[in-house]
C-alpha positions in Angstrom: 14.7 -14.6 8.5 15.1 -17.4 10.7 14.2 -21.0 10.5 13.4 -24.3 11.8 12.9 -27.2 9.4 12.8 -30.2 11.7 12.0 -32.9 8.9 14.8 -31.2 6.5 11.9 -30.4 4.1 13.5 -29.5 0.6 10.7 -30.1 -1.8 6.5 -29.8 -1.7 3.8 -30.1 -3.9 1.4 -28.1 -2.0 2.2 -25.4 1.2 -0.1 -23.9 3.7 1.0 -21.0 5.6 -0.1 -19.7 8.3 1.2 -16.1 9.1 1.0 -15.0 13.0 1.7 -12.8 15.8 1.1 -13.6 19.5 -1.5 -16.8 18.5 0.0 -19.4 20.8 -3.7 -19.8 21.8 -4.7 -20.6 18.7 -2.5 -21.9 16.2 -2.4 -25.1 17.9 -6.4 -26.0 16.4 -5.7 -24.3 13.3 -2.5 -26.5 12.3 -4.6 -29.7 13.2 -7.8 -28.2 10.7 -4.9 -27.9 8.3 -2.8 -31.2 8.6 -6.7 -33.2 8.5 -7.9 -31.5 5.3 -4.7 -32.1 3.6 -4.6 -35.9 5.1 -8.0 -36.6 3.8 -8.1 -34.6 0.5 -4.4 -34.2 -0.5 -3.2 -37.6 0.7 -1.3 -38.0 -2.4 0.6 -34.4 -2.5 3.8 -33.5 -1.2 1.9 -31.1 1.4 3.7 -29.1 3.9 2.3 -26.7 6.6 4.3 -23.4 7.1 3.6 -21.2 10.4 5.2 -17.6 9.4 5.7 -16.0 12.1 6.7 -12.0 13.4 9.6 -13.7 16.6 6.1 -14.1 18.4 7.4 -13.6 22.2 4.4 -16.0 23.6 5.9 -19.0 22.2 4.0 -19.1 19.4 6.1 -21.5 17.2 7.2 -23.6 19.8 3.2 -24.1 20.5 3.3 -24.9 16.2 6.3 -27.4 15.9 4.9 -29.0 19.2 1.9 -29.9 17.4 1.3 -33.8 16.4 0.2 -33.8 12.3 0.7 -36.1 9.9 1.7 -33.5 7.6 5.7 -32.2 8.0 5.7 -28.6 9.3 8.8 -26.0 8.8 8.8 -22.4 11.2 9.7 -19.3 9.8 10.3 -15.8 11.6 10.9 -12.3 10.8 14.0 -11.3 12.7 13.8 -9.9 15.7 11.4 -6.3 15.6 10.4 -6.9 12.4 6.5 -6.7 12.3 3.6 -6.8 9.8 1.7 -9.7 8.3 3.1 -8.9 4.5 6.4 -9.7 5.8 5.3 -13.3 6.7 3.6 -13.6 3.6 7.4 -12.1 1.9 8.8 -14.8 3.6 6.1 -17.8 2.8 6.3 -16.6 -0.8 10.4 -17.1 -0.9 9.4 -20.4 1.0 7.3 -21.5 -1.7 9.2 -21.2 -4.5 12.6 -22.4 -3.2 10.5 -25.7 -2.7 9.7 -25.7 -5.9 6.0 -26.2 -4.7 2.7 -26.2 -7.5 0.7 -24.0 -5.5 -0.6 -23.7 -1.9 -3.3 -21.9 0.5 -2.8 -19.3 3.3 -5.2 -19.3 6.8 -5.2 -17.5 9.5 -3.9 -18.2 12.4 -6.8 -17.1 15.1 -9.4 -19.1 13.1 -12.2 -20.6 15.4 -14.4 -21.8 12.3 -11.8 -23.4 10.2 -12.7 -26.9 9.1 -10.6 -29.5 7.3 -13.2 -29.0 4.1 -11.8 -25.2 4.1 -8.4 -27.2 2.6 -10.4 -28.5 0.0 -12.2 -25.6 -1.0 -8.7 -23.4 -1.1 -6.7 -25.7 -2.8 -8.6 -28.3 -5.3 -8.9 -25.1 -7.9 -5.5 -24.2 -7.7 -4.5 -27.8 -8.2 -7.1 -28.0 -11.3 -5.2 -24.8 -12.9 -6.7 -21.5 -11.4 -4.5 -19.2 -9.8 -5.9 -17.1 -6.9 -9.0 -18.5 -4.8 -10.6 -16.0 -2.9 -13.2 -16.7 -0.1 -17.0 -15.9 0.7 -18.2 -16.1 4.4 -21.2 -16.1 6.1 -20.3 -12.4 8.5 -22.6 -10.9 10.6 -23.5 -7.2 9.2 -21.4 -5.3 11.4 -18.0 -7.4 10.5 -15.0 -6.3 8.2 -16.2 -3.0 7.5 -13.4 -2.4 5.9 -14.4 -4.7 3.5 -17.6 -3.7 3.1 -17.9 0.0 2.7 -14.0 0.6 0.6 -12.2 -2.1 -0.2 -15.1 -4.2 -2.3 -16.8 -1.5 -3.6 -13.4 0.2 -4.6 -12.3 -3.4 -6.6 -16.4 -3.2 -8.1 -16.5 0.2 -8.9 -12.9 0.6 -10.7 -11.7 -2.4 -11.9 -15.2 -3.9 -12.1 -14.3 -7.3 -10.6 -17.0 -8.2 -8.3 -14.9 -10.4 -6.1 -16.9 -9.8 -2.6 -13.8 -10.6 0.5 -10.6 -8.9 -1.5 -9.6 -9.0 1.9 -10.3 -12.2 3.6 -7.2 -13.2 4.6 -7.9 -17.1 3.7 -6.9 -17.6 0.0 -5.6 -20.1 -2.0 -2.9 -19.4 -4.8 -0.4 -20.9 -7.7 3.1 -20.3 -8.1 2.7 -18.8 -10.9 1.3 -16.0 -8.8 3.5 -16.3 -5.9 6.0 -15.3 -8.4 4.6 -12.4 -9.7 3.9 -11.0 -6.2 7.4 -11.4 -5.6 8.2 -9.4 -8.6 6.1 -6.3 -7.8 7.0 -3.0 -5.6 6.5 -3.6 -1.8 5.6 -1.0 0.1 5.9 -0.4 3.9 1.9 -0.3 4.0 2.2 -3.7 1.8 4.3 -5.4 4.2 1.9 -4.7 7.0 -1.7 -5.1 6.9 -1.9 -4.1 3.2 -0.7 -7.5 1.7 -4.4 -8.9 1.3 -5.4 -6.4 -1.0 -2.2 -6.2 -2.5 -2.7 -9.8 -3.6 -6.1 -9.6 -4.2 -5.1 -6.4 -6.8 -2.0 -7.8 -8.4 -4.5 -11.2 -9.2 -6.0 -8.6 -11.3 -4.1 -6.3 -12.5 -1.8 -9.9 -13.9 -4.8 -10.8 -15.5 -4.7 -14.4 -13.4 -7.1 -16.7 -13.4 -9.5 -16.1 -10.5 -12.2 -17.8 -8.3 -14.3 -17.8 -5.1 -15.4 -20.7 -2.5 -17.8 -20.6 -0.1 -16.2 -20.9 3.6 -19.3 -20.3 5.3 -18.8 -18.8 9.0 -15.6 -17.5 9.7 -15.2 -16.8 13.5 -12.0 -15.5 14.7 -10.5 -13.1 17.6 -12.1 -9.6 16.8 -10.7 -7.2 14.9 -12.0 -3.9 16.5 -8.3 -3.7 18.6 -6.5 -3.5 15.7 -8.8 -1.7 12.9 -7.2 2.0 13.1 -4.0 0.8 12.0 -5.5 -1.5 9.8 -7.6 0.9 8.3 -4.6 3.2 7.2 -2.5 0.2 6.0 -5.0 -1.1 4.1 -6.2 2.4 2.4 -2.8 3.1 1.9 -2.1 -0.1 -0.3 -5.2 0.2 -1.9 -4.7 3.7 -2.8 -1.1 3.5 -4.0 -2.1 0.3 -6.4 -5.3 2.7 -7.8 -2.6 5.2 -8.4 0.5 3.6 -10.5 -1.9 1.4 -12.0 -5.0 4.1 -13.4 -4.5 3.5 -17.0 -5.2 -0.2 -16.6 -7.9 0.1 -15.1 -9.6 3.4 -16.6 -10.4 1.6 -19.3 -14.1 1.4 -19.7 -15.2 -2.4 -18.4 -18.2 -4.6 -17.3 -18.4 -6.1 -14.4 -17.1 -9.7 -13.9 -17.8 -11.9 -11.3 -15.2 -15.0 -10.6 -17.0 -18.0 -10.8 -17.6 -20.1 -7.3 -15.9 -23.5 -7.4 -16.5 -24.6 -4.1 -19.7 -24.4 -1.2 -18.6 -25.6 2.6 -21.2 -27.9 3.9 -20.6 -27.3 7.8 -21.8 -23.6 8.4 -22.7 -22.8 12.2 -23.8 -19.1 11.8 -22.5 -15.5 12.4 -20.1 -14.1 14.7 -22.3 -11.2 15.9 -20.4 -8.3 16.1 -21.1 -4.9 18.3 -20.1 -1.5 17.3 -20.2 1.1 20.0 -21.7 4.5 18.4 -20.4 6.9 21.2 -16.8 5.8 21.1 -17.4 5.5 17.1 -18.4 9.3 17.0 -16.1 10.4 19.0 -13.3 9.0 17.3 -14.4 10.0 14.3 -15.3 14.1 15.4 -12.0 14.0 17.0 -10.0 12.3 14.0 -11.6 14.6 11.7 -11.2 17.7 13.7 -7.1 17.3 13.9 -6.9 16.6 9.7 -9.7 17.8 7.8 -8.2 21.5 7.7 -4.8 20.2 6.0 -7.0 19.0 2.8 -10.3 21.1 3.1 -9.3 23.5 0.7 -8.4 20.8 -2.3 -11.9 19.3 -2.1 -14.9 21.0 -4.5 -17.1 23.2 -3.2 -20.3 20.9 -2.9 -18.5 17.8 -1.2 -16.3 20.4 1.3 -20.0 21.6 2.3 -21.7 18.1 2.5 -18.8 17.0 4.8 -18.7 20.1 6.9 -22.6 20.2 7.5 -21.7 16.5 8.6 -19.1 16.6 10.7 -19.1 20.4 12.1 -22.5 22.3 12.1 -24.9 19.3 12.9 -22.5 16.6 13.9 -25.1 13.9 12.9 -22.3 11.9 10.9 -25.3 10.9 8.8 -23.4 10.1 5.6 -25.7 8.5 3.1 -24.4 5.6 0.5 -25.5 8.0 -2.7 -22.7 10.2 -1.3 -20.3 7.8 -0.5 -18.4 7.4 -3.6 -18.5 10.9 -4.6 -16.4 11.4 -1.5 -13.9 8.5 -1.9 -13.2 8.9 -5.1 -12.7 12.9 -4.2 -10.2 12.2 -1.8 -8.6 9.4 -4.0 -7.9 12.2 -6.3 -6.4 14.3 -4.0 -4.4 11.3 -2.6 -3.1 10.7 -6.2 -1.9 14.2 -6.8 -1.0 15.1 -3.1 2.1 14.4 -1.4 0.2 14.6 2.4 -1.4 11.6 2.0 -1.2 10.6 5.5 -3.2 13.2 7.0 -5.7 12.5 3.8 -6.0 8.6 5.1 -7.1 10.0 8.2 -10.0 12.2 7.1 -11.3 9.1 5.1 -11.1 7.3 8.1 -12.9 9.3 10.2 -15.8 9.6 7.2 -15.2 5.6 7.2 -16.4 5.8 10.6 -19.3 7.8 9.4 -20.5 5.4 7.5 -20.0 2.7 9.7 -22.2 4.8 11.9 -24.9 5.4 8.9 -25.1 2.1 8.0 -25.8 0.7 11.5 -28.5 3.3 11.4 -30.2 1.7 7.9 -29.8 -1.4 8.9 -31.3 -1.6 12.8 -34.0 -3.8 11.6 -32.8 -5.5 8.8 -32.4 -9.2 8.5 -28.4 -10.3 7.4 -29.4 -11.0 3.7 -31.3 -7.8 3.8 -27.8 -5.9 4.7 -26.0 -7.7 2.3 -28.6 -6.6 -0.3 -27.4 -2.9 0.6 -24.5 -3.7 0.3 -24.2 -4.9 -2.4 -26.2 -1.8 -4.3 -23.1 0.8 -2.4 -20.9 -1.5 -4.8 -22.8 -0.7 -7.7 -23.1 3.2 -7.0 -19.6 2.9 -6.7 -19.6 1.4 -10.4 -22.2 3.9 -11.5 -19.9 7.0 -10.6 -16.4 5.6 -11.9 -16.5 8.3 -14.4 -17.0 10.8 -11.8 -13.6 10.2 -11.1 -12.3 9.2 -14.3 -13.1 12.4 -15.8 -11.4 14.2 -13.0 -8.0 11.9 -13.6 -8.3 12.4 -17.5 -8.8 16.5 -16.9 -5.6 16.7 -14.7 -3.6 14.4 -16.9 
């Protein structure tokens, strides 16, 4: 790790990251949002803002320390071809608590929407004793899929938390936490584009103390580019945590909702987003043609038929939400007792991309709250079936 420290910076109260690759274009507004919400709500902290960085070849620190703020600011880098956002977020964490700091907040660093009030929002709890602030946003029906159709109804349905962006990527946390991240196993997947759900899963598993604020819009640089690699890293995270952790959270539980601390005033609307459903299918035919037959055999009967009328007799990738979690938690099983789990990844992706495709179908002339309603109820059929897979888990040992 490399760093620059240009105001010799040895202790804070409070620290902002702001992980990045390539955001020279960006960074610049998002480190002024920063340095003004902590100005006009922190003015009395220690605050420093940290840009963590992945030896970003387009200047992107230079275009960070260059930028006027009130607020000191200290650069930190991966060395040179080390990639992947959790290893910014390894090094902001080390950052953290060698300056012995109370707590902080993490942004993005291609935000468009970020507003100093977002500082407020992320940090206040954290400074009144919670330890992990998760956001809401106002997104447009067809953003963060990922989100929307396994990582949410994944944290719902199994460890019953109904905490709705465990993957937004702008969060506010304690030390307390920072240190207990630090603590647990890293994987490669965790170190890459796993690290929000790793957060968001550890905050649970450690039994923190957890809340939600209202961000309102967030508009940022799309994420269509880079949502196949995403997809596996996250899914591979998310999967391994499910995995080691199943006796904490097999336990029968109710649903529990963290309580929401925190409503942004300014919201300016959606960032509409556009899925193309050719390229989608044929990803997705194609994906599922090069894997499915290394795990076929390992599925049941009746959801190796579903999928296979799906995908290879009609090709309609019509894959209804009362199906849904029967097949994820299916192929969870066989990702916890497989070694190829890989190849597994990839099937669920290309059945992600099903649903995706499904849901864009059921929602054509719905209104935003109207999608959100639906959902919302794929969370709770996701809830409703837990046992499905629970009694599999408890059958095999």
């Amino acid at each position: 790790m490399t760093e620059e420290n240009p105001d010799k910076i040895k202790k804070a109260d409070i620290v902002v990251g702001i992980p990045s690759l390539n955001e020279a274009d960006s960074i610049s507004w998002v480190t002024k949002q920063v340095d003004e919400g902590l100005s006009n709500y922190f003015p009395h902290q220690k605050a420093v803002i940290i840009n963590c960085d992945n030896n970003s070849p387009d200047g992107t620190g230079r275009v960070f320390l260059a930028t006027r703020t009130k607020t000191p600011k200290i650069y930190l880098s991966t060395a040179p071809g080390v990639k992947g956002k959790g290893s910014n977020f390894y090094n902001l964490f080390l950052k953290v608590k060698k300056l012995g700091a109370k707590g902080g907040a993490s942004v993005d660093a291609d935000l468009k929407s970020i507003t100093p009030e977002w500082l407020k929002c992320l940090l206040s709890p954290i400074i009144e004793g919670y330890d992990y602030v998760s956001p809401i946003y106002l997104r447009h029906k067809n953003d963060g899929t990922i989100t929307n159709h396994l990582c949410y109804p994944l944290v719902y349905g199994l460890l019953a938390q109904n905490i709705r962006q465990p993957i937004g990527g702008d969060m506010g946390f304690s030390r307390k936490l920072v240190e207990y991240w630090l603590d647990q196993e890293w994987t490669e997947s965790t170190r890459e584009y796993g690290i929000d759900i790793f957060m968001t899963l550890n905050a649970i598993r450690g039994e923190f103390k957890l809340a939600q604020v209202n961000l309102g819009s967030k508009i940022h640089k799309p994420s269509a580019p880079k949502l196949n690699s995403m997809f596996l890293q996250v899914t591979d995270s998310l999967f391994h945590f499910l995995s080691e952790n199943k006796d904490f959270w097999i336990e029968k539980r109710e649903i529990e909702t963290p309580p929401l601390l925190c409503d942004v005033e300014h919201k300016v609307g959606y960032q509409e987003v556009i899925i193309d459903p050719e390229k989608t299918k044929k990803d997705a035919l194609s994906e599922f043609e090069e894997n499915f037959q290394i795990i076929e055999k390992q599925l049941p009967q009746e959801v190796r038929s579903q999928i296979e009328k799906i995908f290879l007799k009609e090709k309609s990738l019509e894959l209804p939400p009362e199906i849904w979690p029967k097949i994820v938690y299916d192929l969870f099983y066989i990702y916890h007792i497989n070694s190829n789990k890989k190849s597994l990844i990839k099937v669920l992706r290309a059945l992600y991309f099903a649903r995706i495709l499904s849901f864009l179908r059921e929602t054509t002339k719905k209104t935003q709250q109207e999608a959100e309603q639906l959902i919302q109820k794929q969370a709770q059929l996701f809830f409703a079936k837990r046992y499905y897979l629970i009694n599999k888990l408890n059958k095999a040992g």
